[in-house]
C-alpha positions as CSV (number, residue, x, y, z in Angstrom):
1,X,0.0,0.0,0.0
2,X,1.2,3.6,-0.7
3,X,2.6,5.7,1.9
4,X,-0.7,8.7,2.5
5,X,0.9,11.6,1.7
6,X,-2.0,13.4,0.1
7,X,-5.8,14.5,1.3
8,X,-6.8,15.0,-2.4
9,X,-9.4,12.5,-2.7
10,X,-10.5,12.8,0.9
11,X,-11.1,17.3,-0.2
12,X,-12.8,16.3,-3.1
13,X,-15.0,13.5,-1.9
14,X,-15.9,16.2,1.1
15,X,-16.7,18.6,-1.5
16,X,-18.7,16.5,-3.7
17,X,-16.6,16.8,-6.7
18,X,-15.2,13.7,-8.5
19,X,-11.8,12.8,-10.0
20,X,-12.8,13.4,-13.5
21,X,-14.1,16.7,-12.9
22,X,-10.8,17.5,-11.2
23,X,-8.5,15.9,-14.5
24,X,-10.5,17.9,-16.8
25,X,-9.9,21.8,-14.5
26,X,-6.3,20.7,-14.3
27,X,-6.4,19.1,-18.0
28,X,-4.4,16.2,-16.7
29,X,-5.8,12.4,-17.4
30,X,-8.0,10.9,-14.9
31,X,-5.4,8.2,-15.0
32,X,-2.8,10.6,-13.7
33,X,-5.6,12.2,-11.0
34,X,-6.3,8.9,-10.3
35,X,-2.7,7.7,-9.1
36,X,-2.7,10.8,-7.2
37,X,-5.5,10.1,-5.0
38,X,-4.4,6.9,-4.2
39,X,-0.9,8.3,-3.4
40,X,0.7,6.0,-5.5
41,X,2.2,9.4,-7.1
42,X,2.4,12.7,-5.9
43,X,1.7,16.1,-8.2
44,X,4.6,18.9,-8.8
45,X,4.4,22.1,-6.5
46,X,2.7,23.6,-9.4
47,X,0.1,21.3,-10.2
48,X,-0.8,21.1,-6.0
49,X,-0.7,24.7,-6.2
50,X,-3.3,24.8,-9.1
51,X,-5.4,21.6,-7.1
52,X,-5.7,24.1,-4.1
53,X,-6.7,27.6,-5.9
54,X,-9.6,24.8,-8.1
55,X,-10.8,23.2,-4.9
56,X,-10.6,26.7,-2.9
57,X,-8.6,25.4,-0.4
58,X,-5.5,26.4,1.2
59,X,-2.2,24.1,0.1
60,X,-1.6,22.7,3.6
61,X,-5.5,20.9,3.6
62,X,-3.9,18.8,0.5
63,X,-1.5,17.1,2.6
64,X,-1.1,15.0,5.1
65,X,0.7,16.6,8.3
66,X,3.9,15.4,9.8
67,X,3.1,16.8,12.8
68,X,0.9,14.4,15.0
């Protein structure tokens, strides 16, 4: 199983919004959005950056904190 380093899917599931929708605002592949959520990969600075101004979030709610 893949190390959680990312809250992506957990923001957009709380927001309603689905991995497709979020592929197409980014214009990535759902495949690529896909292996995201699932922390199998991790997005550039950039593209996190974008996730966070689309979902109207602030950067730090995409990840998973180090601190306990």
């Amino acid at each position: 199983m893949a190390e959680r380093i990312n809250r992506i899917k957990e923001v957009l599931v709380i927001q309603g919004k689905t991995q497709v929708w979020l592929a197409e605002q980014l214009g990535k592949s759902t495949t690529a959005i896909t292996a995201i959520c699932t922390n199998r990969s991790q997005p550039h600075l950039k593209d996190l950056k974008r996730m966070a101004h689309i979902l109207d979030v602030d950067i730090r709610e995409l990840l998973v904190s180090t601190k306990g």
